[in-house]
N, C-alpha and C positions, 0 to 999 in steps of 0.2 A: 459618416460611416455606420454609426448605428442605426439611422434612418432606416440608410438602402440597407441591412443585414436584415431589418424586422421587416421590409416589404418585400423581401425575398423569399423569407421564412411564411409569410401573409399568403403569398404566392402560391409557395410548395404546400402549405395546409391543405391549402381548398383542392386541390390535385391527389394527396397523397394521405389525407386526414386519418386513416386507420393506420399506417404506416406509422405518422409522429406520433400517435398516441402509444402503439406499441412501445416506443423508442423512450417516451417518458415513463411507461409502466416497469420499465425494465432502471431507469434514471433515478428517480427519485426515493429508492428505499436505500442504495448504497450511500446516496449525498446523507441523508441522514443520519446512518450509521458510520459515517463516516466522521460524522460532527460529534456524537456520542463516544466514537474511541478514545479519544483525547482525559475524557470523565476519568477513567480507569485510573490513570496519574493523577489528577489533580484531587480524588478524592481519598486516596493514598496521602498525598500529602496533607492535604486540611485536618485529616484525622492527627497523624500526627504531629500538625504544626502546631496542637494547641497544647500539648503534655509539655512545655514550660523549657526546653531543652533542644538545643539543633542538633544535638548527637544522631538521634533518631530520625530527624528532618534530612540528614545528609547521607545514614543508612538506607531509608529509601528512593531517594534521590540515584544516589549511584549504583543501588542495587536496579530500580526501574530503566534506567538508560540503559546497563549492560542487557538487559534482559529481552530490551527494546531493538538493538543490534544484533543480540544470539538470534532473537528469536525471526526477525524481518530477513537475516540471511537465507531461511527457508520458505520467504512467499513465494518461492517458483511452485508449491505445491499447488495454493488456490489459481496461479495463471494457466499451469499445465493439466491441469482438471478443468478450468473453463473451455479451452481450443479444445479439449479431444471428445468432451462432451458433446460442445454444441455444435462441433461434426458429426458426431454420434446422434443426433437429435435431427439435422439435414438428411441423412440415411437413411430415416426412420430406424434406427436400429437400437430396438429395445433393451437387448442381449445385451450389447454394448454398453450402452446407458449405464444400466445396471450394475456390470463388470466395472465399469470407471471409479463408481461411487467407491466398493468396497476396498478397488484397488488401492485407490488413494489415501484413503482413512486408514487402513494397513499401515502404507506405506510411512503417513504421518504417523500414526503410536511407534511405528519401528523407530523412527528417525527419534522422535522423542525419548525412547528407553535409552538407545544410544547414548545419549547427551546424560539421562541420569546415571548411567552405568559409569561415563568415563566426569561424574559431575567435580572430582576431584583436583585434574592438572585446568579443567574448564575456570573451574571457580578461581582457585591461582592467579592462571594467567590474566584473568580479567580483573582479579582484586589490584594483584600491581601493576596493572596499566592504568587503572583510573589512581592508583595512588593516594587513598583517603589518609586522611589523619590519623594517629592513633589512637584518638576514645573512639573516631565513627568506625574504622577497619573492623574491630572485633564483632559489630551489630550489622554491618555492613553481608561481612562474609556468613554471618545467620540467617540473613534476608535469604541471601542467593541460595544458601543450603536448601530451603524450605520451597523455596518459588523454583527451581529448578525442577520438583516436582509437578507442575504444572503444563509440562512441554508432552506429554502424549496429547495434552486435551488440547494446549494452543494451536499443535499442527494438526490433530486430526480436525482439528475445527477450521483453521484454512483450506485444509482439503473439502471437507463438507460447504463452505463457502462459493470454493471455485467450481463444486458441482452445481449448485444452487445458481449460479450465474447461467452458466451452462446450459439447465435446462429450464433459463427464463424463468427461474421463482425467488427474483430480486426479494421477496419480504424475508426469505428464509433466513438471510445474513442478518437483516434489522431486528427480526426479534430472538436472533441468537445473542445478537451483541446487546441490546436492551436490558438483555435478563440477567448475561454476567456484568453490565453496568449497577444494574439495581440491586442486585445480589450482591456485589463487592460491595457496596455503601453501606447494604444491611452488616456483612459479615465484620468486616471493618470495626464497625462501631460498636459493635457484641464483644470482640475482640478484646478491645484498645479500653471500654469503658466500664465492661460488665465483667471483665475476665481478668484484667489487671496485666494487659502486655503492652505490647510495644511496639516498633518498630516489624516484630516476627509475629507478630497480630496483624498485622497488616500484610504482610508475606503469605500467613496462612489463609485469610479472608481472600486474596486474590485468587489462591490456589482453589479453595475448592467452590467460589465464582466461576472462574475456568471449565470445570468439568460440571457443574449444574447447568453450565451453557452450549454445551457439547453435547449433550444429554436430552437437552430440549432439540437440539437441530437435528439430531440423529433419529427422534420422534419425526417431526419434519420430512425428514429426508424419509422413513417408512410410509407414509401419510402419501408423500410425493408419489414413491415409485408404485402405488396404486394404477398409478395409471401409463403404467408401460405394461407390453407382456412379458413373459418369458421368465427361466431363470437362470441364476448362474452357480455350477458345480462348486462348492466350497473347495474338494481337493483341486481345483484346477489353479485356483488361488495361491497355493502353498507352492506350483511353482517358477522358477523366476522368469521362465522366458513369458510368463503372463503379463510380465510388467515392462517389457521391452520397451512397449510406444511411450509409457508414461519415464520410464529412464531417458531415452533419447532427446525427448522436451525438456527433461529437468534440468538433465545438464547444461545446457547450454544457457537457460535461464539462471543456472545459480551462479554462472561466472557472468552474467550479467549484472545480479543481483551484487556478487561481489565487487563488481566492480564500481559498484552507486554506491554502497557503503566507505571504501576507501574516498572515494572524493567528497563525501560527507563527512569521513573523519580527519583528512587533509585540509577542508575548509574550515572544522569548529580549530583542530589544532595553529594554522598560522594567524586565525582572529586571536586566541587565545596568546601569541606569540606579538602580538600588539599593545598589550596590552589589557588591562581588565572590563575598562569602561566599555570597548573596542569587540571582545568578547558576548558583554553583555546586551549591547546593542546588537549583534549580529544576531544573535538568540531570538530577540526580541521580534527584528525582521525573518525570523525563520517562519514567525506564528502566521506572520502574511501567505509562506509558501507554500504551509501548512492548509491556508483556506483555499489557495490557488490549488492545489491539490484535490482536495477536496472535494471541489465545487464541480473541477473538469472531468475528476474519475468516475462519476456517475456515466453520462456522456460516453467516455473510453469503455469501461463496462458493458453497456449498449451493445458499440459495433462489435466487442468482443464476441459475446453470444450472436448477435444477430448475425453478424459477416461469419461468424464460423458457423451458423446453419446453413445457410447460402451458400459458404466454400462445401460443405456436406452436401448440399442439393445439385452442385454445380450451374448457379443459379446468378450467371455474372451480372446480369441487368440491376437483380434485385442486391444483388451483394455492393457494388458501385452506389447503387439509392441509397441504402443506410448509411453507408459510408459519408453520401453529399449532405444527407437530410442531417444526420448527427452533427458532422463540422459545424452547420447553420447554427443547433442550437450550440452548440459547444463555443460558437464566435460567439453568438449574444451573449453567452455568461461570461465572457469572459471581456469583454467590451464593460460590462457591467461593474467588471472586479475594477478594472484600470479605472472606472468614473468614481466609484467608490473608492477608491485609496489614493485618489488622486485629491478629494473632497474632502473624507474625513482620516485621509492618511496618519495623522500626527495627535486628533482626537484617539484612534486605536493606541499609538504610543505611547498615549498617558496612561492609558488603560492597564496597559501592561505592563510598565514603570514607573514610578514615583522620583527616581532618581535622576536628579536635571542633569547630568555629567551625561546618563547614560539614553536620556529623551535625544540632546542635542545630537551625537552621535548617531542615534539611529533613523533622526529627521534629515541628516545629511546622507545618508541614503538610500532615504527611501525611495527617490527616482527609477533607483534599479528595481526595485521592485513591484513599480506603478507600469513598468512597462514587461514585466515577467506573465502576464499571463495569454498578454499578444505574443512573447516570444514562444512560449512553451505547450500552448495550446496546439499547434501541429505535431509534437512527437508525444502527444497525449493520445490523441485521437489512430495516427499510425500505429502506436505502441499496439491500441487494440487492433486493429488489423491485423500486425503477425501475429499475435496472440491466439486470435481467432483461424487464422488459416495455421495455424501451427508450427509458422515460419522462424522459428526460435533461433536459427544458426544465424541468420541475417541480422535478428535484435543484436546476437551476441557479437558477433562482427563487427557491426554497426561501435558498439558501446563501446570497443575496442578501439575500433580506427578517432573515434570523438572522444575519448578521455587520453589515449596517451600520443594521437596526434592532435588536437586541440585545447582539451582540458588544459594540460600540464604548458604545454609553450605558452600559450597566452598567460595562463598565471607568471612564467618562469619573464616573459618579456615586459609582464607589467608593472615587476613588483616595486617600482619606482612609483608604481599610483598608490600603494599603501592597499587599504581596504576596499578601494574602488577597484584596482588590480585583479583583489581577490573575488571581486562581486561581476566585472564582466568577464572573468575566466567560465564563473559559470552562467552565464548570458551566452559565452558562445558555445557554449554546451548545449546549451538547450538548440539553438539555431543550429549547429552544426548535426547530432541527432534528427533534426528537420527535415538538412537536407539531404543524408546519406538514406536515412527512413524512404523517403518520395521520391529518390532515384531508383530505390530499390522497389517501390511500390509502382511505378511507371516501367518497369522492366520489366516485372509480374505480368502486368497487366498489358503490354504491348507483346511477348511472347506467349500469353496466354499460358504461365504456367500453374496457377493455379484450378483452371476451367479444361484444360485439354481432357479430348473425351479418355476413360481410364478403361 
């Protein structure tokens, strides 16, 4: 199978060569920045794994996971900036372009003051649902006081991310995210070693990383729109039926959004309902899904921009290409992932555990997840497709009809397999999102609704 995918892909080169390179120029600045997000946590914690004490280890632990959750329930920002964009960029329509950018960045600081305004019942409710202990609780609830302030820069930074996709300047995201990586390490350790804090040295090093990296892409993002014409009336901005397009896409994406985060906190809580070992090993294999992720969103990114200039151009030939040409590479990488964790699957385990209770556990199964990136590789790649034609009710639909008709029975039918139960409930997830996605994507496409002349 990987043979014939790479004499395929051999194939399509020599025919389409400006094409795939396009599709990798656009590819491989998000896979990296995508491998760099993860720094953000882990050099939070090494900072403060070494001050002698897990108080402060478990303050930001649970202060970074909530934060990870608040803040991921509003990436409909950078997907609903990427489809209206890179429609907007099909049209040639500078104006647009333009208006998209500012709309969105707006719209992220607003949604961000939001969250600091009401950061009080916020903070609360998430302090006791994760339930820390009482010495970490009081450093805990500091964490989030102080990082809380960082959600203008987080979202206006997804906004600016999803415009950068948009108008095809994939490096913009990597060296936003590069610089609040490298900046958080510096800040961090100024913080924690020079300044005599703690746990809120690390809260505040993230915080103003956050907006020194919003700051550069905003530079960026001026630099870029060099080269559109036109401009746009600042009062037209101020008001709301200017944001119409950009609300109609959000919504539908945040209840989609919503509804990925419930089945990710439905799966950590019935591992966590197993047991500890059971827990930990699920964690463990999450770091796989993590790279599966990862590896394919570059690729998904791609058709995003590219299929949504092409739905902007009304350009179905070429829109169809990117589409086949991307899957190709998106199948080899992911062909790649399965040889790879299938080889050094249990080598990675040890990697990430020391704890033989909790290796043996997560060697048993890791089968599911040597075959996760052939199953989920198709509602990766469709994902972008609506994404890019701005088909967002269909996602939302879609995510609806596969978690509370598939999701939930298959978990509710299996729970006699234990943790295997729990791990092909989300296998048919992933397959099920596949097929409701490419029925919906073969219906487009046979009644011609996204190409009819307008």
């Amino acid at each position: 199978m990987l043979k014939k995918s790479f004499q395929q892909l051999r194939h399509s080169y020599q025919v389409d060569a400006p094409l795939h390179q396009k599709i990798w120029r656009m590819a491989w600045p998000p896979m990296v920045s995508n491998i760099t997000t993860p720094l953000l946590g882990l050099v939070d914690t090494a900072v403060v794994g070494h001050l002698g004490t897990a108080t402060h280890l478990g303050a930001v632990a649970i202060g970074g996971s909530i934060f990870s959750f608040l803040f991921w329930a509003f990436g409909f920002l950078r997907m609903g900036s990427t489809g209206l964009t890179a429609q907007a960029m099909g049209q040639e329509d500078d104006r647009r372009v333009r208006e998209l950018l500012l709309q969105s960045v707006l719209m992220g600081v607003f949604i961000g003051l939001m969250l600091i305004l009401f950061r009080g019942p916020i903070i609360d409710l998430a302090i006791d649902l994760m339930s820390p202990s009482a010495d970490v609780a009081p450093w805990a609830r500091l964490y989030c006081e102080i990082r809380i302030f960082s959600a203008p820069a987080v979202l206006a930074g997804y906004a600016l991310i999803g415009w950068f996709f948009g108008v095809q300047y994939s490096k913009g995201p990597l060296w936003m995210l590069l610089t609040i990586n490298l900046a958080n390490m510096i800040f961090d350790y100024i913080a924690v070693y020079h300044m005599g804090m703690a746990s809120d040295g690390v809260a505040w090093g993230t915080v103003l990383a956050q907006y020194l990296g919003v700051t550069i892409a905003i530079g960026l993002a001026f630099f870029r729109l060099k080269g559109f014409s036109g401009q746009v009336p600042l009062k037209a901005l101020a008001k709301w039926r200017a944001y119409i397009a950009l609300i109609q896409v959000n919504r539908y994406l945040f209840v989609r959004t919503i509804l990925l985060l419930i089945v990710m906190l439905f799966f950590t809580a019935q591992g966590a309902r197993q047991g500890d070992d059971i827990l930990a090993a699920n964690a463990v294999l999450m770091t796989f899904l993590m790279i599966i992720s990862n590896a394919l969103d570059g690729f998904a990114f791609s058709v995003e921009a590219l299929c949504g200039e092409s739905y902007g151009r009304k350009d179905k030939t070429n829109f169809q290409k990117v589409m086949r040409l991307s899957t190709y590479w998106a199948l080899l990488a992911a062909l790649i992932l399965v040889a790879i964790f299938w080889i050094f699957g249990n080598q990675i385990i040890a990697l990430l555990t020391s704890v033989q209770s909790v290796r043996n556990d997560a060697a048993l199964y890791l089968p599911w997840l040597i075959s996760y990136p052939l199953l989920g590789i198709w509602s990766f790649m469709l994902d972008g497709v609506f994404i890019g034609t701005t088909s967002v009710k269909q996602m939302q639909n879609s995510m609806i009809l596969c978690v509370l008709g598939v999701f939930f029975p298959v978990w509710y039918l299996s729970q006699g397999l234990g943790n295997h139960g729990l791990w092909l409930s989300q296998a048919a997830l992933f397959v099920a999102r596949a097929i409701t996605l490419y029925w919906c994507y073969r219906q487009n496409i046979k009644n011609n609704v996204w190409f009819a002349a307008r």
